[in-house]
C-alpha positions in Angstrom: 180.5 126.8 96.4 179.5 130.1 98.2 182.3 131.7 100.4 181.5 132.7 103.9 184.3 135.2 103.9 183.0 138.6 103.7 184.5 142.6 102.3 183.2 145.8 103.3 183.6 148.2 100.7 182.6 151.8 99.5 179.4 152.3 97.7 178.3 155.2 95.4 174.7 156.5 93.8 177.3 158.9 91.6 175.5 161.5 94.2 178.2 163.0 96.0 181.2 162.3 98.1 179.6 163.1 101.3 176.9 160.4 100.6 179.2 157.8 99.6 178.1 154.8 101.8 180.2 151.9 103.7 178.6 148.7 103.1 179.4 144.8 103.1 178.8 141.5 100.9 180.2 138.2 100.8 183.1 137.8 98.6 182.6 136.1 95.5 184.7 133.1 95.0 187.1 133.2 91.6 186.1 131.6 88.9 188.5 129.2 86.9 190.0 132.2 84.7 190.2 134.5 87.8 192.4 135.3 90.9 190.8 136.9 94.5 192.7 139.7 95.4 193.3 141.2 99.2 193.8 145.3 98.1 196.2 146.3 100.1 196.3 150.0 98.8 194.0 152.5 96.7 195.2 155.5 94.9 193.0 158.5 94.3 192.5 159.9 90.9 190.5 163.2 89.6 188.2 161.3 87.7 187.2 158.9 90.8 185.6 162.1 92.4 184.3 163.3 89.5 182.3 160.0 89.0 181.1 160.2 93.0 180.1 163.2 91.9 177.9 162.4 88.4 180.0 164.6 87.2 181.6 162.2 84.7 179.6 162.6 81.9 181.1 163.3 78.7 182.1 159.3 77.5 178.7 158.4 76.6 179.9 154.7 76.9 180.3 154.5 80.2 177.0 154.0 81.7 178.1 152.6 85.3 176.2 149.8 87.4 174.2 150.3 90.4 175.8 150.9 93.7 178.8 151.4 92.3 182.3 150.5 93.6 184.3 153.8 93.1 188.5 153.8 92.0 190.2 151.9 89.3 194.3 152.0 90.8 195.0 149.1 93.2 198.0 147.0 95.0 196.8 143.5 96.8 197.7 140.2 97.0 196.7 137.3 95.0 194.7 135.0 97.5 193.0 132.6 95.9 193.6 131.1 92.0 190.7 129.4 89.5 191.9 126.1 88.2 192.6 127.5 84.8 194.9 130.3 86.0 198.4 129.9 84.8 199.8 133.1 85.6 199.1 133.5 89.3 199.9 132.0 92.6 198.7 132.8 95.6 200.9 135.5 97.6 201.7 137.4 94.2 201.4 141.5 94.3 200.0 142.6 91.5 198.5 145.6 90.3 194.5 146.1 88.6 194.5 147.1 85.1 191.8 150.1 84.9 190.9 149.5 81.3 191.2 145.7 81.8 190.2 144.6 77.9 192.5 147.5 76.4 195.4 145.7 75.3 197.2 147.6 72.7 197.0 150.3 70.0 194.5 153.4 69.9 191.4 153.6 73.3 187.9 152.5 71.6 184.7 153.2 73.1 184.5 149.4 73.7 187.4 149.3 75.8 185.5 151.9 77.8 182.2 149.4 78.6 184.6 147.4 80.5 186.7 150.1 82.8 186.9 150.0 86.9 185.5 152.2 88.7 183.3 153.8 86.1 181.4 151.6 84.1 181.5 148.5 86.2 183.0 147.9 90.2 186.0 148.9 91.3 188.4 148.5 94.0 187.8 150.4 96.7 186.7 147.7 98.5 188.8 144.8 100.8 188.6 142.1 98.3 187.8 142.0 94.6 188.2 138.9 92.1 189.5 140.0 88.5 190.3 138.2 85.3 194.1 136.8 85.2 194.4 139.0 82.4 193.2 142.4 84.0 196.3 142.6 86.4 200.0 143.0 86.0 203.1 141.9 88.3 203.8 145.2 90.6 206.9 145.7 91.1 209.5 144.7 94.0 211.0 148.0 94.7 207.7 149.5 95.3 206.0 149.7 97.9 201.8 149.2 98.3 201.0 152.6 98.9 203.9 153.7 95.9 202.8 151.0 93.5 199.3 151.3 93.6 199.4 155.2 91.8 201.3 153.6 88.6 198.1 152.8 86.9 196.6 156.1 85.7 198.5 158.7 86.8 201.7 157.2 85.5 200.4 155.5 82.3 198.9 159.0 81.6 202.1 160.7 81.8 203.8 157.9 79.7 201.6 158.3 76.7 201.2 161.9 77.3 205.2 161.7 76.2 205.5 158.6 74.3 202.0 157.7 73.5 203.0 159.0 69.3 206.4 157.2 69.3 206.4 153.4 68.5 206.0 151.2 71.5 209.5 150.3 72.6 210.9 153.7 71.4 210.8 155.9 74.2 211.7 159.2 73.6 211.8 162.4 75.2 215.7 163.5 75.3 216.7 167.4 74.3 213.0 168.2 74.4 211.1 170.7 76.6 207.8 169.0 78.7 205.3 172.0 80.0 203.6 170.3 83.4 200.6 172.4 84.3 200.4 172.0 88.2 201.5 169.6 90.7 198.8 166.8 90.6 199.7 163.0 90.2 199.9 163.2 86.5 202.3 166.1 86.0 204.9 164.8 88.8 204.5 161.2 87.4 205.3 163.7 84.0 208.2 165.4 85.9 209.9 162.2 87.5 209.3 160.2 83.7 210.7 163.3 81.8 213.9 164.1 83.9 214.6 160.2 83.6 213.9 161.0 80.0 216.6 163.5 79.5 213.9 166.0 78.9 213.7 170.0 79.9 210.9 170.7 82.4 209.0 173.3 83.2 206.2 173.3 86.4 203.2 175.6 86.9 201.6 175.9 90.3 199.7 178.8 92.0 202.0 177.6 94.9 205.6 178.7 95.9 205.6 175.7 98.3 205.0 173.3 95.8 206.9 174.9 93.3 210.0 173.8 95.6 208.6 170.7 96.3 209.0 170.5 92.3 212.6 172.3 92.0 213.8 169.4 94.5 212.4 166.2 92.9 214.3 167.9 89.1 212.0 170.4 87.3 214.4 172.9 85.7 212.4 175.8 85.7 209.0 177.0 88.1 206.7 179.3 87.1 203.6 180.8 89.7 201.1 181.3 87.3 199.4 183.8 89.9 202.2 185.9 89.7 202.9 185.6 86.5 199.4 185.4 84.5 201.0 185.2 81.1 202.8 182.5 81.7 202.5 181.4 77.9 205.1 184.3 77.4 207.5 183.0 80.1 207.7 179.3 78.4 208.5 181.3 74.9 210.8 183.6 77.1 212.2 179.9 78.9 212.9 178.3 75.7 214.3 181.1 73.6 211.1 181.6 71.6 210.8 178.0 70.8 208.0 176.7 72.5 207.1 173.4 74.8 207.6 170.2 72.7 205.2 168.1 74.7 202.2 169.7 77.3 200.5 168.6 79.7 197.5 170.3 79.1 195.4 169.8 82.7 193.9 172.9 83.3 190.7 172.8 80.2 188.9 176.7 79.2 190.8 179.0 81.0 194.6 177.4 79.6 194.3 175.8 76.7 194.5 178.8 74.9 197.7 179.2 76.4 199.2 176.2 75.8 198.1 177.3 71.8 200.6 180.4 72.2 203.4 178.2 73.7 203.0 175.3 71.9 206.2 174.6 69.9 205.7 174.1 66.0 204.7 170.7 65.2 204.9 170.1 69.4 201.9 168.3 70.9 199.5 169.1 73.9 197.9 166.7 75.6 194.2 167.1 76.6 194.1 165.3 79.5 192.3 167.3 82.6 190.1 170.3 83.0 190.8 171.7 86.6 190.0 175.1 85.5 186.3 173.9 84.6 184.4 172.5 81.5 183.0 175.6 80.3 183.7 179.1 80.6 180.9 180.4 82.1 181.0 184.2 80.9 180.9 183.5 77.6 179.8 180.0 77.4 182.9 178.5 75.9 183.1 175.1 75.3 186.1 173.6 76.6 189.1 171.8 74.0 190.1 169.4 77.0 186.4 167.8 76.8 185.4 167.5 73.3 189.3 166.4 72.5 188.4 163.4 75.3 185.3 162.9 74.5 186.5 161.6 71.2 190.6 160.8 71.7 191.2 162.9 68.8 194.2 165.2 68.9 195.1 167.8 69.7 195.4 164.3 71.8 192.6 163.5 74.0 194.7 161.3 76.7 192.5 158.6 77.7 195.1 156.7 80.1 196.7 154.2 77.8 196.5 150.0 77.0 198.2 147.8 78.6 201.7 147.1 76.8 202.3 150.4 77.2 201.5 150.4 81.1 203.9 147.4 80.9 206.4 149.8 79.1 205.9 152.2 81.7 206.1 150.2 84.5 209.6 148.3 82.9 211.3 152.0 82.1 210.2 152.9 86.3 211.9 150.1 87.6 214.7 151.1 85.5 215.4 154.2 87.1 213.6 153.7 89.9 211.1 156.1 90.0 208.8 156.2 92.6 205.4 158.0 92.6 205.2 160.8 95.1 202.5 160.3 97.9 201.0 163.5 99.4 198.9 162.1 101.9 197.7 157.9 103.2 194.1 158.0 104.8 192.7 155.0 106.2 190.4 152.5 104.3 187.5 154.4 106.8 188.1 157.3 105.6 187.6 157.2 102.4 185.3 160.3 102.1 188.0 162.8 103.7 190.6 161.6 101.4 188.4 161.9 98.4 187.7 165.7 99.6 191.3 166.4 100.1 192.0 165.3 96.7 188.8 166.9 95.1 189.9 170.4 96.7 193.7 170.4 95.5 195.7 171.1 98.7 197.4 168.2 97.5 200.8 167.6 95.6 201.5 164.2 93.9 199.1 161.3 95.3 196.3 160.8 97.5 196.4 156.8 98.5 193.6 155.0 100.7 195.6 152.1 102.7 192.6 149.3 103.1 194.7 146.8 104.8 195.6 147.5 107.7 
């Protein structure tokens, strides 16, 4: 049976933000393994305008489909259930999975071929129907535009700490967490780690946001503009010791950085590359991209699978951590919000609200 009820969502030629197009289409009924879901929020990740962009390029897997649906990180409601769905009724919140067949142990290329946003549609659009298996419960305490940023940026900065330990053996007590700016990852990083018991030190260009950092828990700030060897102010912070755990985010101009203040047998996270893919005087290729491009470590952090989102989102609730949100746009303007985010005035997350 065709439904007569129809979305309007954004569209993308991976071409540019500025060209990204509003358009509409009838929503397609569930089938019986899936659920229709009103999104109620969208957060904004690095990666989403990256992909706008055609920037995305270095997993060779994900080949995305035309007229793509940009953003993987949702909240809605459950409004409709297939006959075979056992886990859903209508009126649930839940939250989309962005890696949707990723269930467990180490990221595959596989897993890839079936992401949100990238590789096939994703949710920044007013209704979308997914498998009852590519969404988890959201939880209570948060609230749309809170729980819709848990999905990458706080799975991210879960595995980026426990992503070596065994699942259900979080760690992260007595050591020291290096958090390389004040984007969603590295506050999600900040707000995990203090509840950790962990040591953290922020980097930010910005005194402002450096504050912004001091008041939510980070132990020690440094401006990397005023201090450009800031590798030697971690060594100096931790009494020659080093960062147990970094989040690496800014690619070829810090990575070598995070090599001097590294701890021994500490781990840096590859996860973002701010600071540009290669160097261009000299043509460097950058660590961040060819550790991602292939999830080997030093760790390429590709997000993580779904027990350990679970994990995350179990240990939040706990100590009820919720994400910080910079800025809410509205569902129209989708295109400013994505340029906010793309140029970096922002600290924590950028979140769409599509119902309004």
């Amino acid at each position: 049976m065709a439904s007569e009820r129809k979305t309007r969502q954004w569209e993308t030629d991976l071409d540019g933000i500025q060209k990204l197009r509003f358009a509409e289409s009838i929503v397609r009924l569930p089938a019986s393994d899936e659920i229709l879901v009103k999104v109620a929020a969208v957060s904004l990740n690095y990666k989403d305008a990256e992909i706008i962009n055609g920037l995305f390029k270095h997993h060779k897997s994900m080949v995305a489909v035309p007229n793509l649906v940009p953003c993987s990180d949702s909240c809605g409601q459950v409004v409709a259930v297939g006959d075979a769905v056992t886990k859903w009724k209508v009126g649930d919140r839940i939250l989309s999975v962005s890696y949707p067949t990723y269930l467990t142990g180490p990221q595959h290329p596989k897993y890839l071929r079936t992401s949100i946003g990238s590789a096939n549609h994703g949710c920044l659009t007013e209704y979308r129907t997914f498998k009852e298996t590519a969404v988890v419960a959201c939880p209570s305490y948060l609230t749309n535009e809170e729980a819709c940023n848990m999905q990458v940026a706080g799975t991210t900065a879960w595995m980026a700490i426990n992503g070596m330990r065994p699942l259900g053996q979080p760690g992260g007590k007595g050591e020291t967490i290096l958090l390389q700016g004040t984007g969603g990852v590295s506050i999600m990083g900040l707000l995990i780690g203090k509840a950790s018991g962990a040591e953290t030190i922020l980097t930010s260009s910005s005194d402002e946001k450096l504050q912004r950092g001091k008041d939510l828990g980070a132990d020690h700030l440094i401006n990397y503009r005023k201090t450009p060897n800031w590798d030697e102010e971690v060594l100096r912070l931790t009494s020659g010791k080093g960062a147990d755990i970094i989040f690496e985010n800014g690619g070829a101009l810090t990575t070598p950085k995070s090599f001097n203040c590294v701890a021994f047998g500490g781990l840096i996270n590859a996860i973002g590359y701010v600071s540009g893919k290669i160097d261009p005087p000299d043509e460097r290729l950058n660590i961040n991209v060819s550790a991602l491009s292939r999830n080997m470590t030093i760790k390429g952090l590709i997000n993580g699978p779904r027990d350990r989102f679970q994990e995350m989102l179990d240990f939040c609730a706990k100590h009820e951590i919720r994400p910080v949100v910079d800025k809410t746009f509205p569902f129209e303007q989708a295109r400013e919000a994505l340029q906010y985010m793309w140029d970096g005035a922002h600290f924590g997350k950028v979140v769409i609200n599509v119902a309004q």
